[in-house]
C-alpha positions as CSV (number, residue, x, y, z in Angstrom):
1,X,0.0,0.0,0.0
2,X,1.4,3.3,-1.0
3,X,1.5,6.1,1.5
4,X,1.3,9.7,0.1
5,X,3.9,11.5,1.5
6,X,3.6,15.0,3.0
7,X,5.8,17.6,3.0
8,X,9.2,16.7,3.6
9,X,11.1,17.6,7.0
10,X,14.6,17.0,8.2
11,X,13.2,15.5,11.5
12,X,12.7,11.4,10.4
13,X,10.1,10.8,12.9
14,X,8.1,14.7,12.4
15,X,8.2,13.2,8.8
16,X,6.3,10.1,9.3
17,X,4.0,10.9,11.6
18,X,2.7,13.4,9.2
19,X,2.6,11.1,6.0
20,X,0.9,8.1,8.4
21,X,-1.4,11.0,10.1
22,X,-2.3,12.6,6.3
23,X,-3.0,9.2,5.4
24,X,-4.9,7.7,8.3
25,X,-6.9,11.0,7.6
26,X,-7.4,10.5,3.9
27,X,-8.7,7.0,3.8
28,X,-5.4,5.7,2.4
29,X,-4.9,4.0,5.5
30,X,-8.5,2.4,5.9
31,X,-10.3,2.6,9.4
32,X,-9.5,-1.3,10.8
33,X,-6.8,-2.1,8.2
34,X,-3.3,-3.6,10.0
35,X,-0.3,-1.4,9.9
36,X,3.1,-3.8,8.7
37,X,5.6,-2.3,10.6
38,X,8.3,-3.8,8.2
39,X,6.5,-2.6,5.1
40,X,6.9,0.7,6.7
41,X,10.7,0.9,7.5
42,X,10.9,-0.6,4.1
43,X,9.2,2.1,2.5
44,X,10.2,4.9,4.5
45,X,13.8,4.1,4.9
46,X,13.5,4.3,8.6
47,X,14.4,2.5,11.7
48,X,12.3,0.5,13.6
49,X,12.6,2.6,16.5
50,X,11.3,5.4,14.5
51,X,8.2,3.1,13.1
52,X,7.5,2.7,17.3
53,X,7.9,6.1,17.8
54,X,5.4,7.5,15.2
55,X,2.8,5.1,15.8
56,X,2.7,5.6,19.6
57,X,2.2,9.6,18.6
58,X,-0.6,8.8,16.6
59,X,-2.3,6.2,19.3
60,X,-1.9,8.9,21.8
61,X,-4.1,10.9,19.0
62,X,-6.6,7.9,18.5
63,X,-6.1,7.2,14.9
64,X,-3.9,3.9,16.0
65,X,-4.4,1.1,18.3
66,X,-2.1,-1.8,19.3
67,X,-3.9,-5.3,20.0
68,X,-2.2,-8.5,20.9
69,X,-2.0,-11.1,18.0
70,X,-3.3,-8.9,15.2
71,X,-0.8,-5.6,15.5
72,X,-0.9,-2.0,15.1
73,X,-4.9,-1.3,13.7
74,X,-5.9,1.9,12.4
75,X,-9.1,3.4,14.2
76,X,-12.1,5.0,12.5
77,X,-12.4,8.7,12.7
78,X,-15.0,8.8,15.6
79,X,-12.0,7.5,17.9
80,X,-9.5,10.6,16.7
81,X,-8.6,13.3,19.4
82,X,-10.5,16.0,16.5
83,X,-9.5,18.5,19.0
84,X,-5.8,17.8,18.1
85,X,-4.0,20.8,16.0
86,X,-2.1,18.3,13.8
87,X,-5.4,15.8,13.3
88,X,-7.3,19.7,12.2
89,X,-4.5,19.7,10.3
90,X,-4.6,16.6,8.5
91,X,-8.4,16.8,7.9
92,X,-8.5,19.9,6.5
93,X,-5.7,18.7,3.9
94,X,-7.9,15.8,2.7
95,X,-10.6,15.6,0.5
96,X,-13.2,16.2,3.0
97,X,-11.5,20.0,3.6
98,X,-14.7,21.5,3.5
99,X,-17.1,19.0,6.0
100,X,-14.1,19.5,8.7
101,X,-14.4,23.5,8.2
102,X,-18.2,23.0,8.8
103,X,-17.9,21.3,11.4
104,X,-15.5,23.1,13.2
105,X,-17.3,26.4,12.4
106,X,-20.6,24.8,14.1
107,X,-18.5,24.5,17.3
108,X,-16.9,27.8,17.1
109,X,-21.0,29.2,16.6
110,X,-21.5,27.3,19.9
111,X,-18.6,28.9,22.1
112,X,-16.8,32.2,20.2
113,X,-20.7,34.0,20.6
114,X,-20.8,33.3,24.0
115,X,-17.2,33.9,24.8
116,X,-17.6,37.3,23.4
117,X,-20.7,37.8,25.9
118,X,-18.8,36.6,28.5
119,X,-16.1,39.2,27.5
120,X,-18.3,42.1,27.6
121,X,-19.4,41.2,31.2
122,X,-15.9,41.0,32.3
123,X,-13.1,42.1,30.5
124,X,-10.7,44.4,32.6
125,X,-10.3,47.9,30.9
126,X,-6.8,47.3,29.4
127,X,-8.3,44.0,27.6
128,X,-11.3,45.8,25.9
129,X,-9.1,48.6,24.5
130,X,-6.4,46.0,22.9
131,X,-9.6,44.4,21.2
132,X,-10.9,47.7,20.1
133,X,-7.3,48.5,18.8
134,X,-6.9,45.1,17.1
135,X,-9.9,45.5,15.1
136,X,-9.0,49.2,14.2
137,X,-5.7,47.0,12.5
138,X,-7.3,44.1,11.2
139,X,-9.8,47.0,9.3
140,X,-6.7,48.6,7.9
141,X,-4.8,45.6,7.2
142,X,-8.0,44.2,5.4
143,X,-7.9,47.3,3.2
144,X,-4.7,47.0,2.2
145,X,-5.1,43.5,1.3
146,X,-2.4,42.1,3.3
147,X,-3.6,38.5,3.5
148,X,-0.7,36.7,5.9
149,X,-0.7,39.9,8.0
150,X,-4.8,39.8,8.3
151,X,-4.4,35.9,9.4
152,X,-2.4,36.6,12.0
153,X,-4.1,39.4,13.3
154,X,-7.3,37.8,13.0
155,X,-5.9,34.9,15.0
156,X,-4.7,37.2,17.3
157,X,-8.2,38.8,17.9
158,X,-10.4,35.8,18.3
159,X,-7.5,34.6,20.9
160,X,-7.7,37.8,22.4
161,X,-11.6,37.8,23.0
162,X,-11.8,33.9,24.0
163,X,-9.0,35.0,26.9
164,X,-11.1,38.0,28.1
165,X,-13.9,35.4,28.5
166,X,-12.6,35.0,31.7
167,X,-13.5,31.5,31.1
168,X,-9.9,29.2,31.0
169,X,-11.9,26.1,28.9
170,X,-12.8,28.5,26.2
171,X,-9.8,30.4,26.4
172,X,-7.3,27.0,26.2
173,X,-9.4,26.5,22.5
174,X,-7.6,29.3,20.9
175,X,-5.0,26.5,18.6
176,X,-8.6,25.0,17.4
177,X,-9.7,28.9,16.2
178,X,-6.6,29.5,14.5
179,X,-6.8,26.5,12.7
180,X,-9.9,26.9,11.2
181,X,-8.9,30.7,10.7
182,X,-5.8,29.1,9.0
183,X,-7.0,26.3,7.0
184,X,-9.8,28.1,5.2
185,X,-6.7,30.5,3.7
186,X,-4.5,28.0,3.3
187,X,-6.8,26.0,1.4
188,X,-8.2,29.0,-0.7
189,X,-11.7,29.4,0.9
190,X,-11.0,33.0,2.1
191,X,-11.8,36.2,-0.5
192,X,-8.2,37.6,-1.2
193,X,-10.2,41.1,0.3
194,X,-11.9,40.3,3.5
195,X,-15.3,42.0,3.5
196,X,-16.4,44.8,4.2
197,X,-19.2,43.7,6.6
198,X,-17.0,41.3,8.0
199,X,-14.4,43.8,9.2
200,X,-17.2,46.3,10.4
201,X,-18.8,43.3,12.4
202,X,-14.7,42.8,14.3
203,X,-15.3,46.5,14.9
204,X,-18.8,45.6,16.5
205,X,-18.0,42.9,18.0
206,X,-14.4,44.8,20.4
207,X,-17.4,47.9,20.6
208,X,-20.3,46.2,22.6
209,X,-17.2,44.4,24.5
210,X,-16.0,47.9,25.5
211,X,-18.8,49.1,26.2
212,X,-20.7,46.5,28.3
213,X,-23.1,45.4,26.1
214,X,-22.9,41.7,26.2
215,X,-25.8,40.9,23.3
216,X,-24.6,43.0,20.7
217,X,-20.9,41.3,21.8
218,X,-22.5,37.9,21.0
219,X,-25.1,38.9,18.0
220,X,-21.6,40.2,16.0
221,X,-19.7,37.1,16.7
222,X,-22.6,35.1,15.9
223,X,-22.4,36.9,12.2
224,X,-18.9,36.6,11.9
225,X,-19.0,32.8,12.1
226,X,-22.0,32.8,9.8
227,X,-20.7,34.5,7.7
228,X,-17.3,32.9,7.1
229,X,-19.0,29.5,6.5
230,X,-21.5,31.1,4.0
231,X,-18.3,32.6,1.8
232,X,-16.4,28.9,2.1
233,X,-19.7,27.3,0.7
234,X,-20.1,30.1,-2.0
235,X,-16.0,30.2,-3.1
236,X,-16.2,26.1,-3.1
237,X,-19.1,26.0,-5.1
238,X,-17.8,28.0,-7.3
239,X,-14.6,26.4,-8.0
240,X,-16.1,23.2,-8.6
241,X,-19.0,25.0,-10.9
242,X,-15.5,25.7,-12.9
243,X,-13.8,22.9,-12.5
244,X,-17.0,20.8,-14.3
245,X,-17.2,23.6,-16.7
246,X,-13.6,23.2,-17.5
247,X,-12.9,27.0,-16.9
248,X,-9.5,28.0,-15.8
């Protein structure tokens, strides 16, 4: 069974954990099929060591399991650690990019509106002002058309309002945010020019925080999730409308 590899990294065992975790999440590796350690040193030109190595990360993810007499046994996805940043990572490079943005934009509906509630009830002074001055940049930034600077801004703002929850559970899901923030520019499901209503609505959203008004904090948030999974349906839609038309 070929493996397809990832990218390639000077660490051997970084390496093969990604290509085994890419593949697990692919359906290369098929939920329940037997991992043949020797098959793998073969074809990766690693140790054995290194084999034991990467396949303990991954059980320690979910995706593997070891059972006596039949071996190393690849788990189906409902047994995955999805809250993982490499697993996010791996999903949203397979073929079902798109479900796994979904679904991870249905959670952030459930938590980043009322983290942003939350906020406006009790962010310290200092906080609400850095939120109010974040959005100020991402606006400008979004203008400019500065896409890797609006990422990390952008990360840094949905951080930032998660933290001034005041609420450590929501604030630890910040690497889950940023990869969804990440993956849908990475993976070309982002407008080049963020829009207008979706910077104003960052603006709203650091407002009603700063000024104590906890439903306009969530209805903004609520909008900004919204929205971003109604431009990934429309921009993949439309690639594949092109791709069947056999438009460039």
């Amino acid at each position: 069974m070929t493996i397809p590899k990832a990218a390639l990294s000077p660490d051997l065992h970084s390496s093969l954990v990604d290509n085994l975790g890419l593949a697990i999440a692919e359906g290369t590796l098929a939920p329940n099929s037997i991992l043949r350690l020797d098959e793998l040193e073969t074809q990766h030109k690693v140790s054995r060591s290194v084999i034991r190595e990467a396949t303990r990360v991954l059980s320690s993810m979910g995706m593997l399991e070891s059972r006596r007499r039949l071996g190393t046994v690849v788990q189906p996805e409902a047994s995955w650690n999805l809250y993982d940043p490499q697993v996010i990572r791996w999903r949203l490079a397979s073929a079902k990019r798109l479900e796994q943005l979904r679904a991870l934009n249905e959670l952030r509906g459930a938590i980043e509106p009322q983290a942003a509630r939350l906020a406006a009830e009790r962010a310290s002074l200092d906080a609400a002002s850095d939120l109010v001055s974040m959005a100020a940049r991402l606006w400008a930034v979004g203008q400019r058309g500065d896409q890797d600077e609006f990422l990390r801004l952008d990360i840094e703002f949905h951080a930032a309002v998660l933290n001034a929850s005041g609420n450590l559970m929501f604030s630890q899901l910040h690497n889950l945010v940023a990869e969804v923030l990440a993956g849908r520019t990475q993976h070309g499901l982002m407008p080049h020019l963020p829009d207008h209503e979706a910077l104003q609505l960052h603006v709203d959203v650091a407002s009603a925080i700063q000024h104590r008004d906890p439903g306009a904090a969530l209805a903004a948030m609520s909008r900004i999730v919204e929205q971003s999974t109604e431009e990934m349906g429309d921009i993949w839609s439309s690639s594949h409308q092109e791709e069947s038309s056999g438009q460039p």
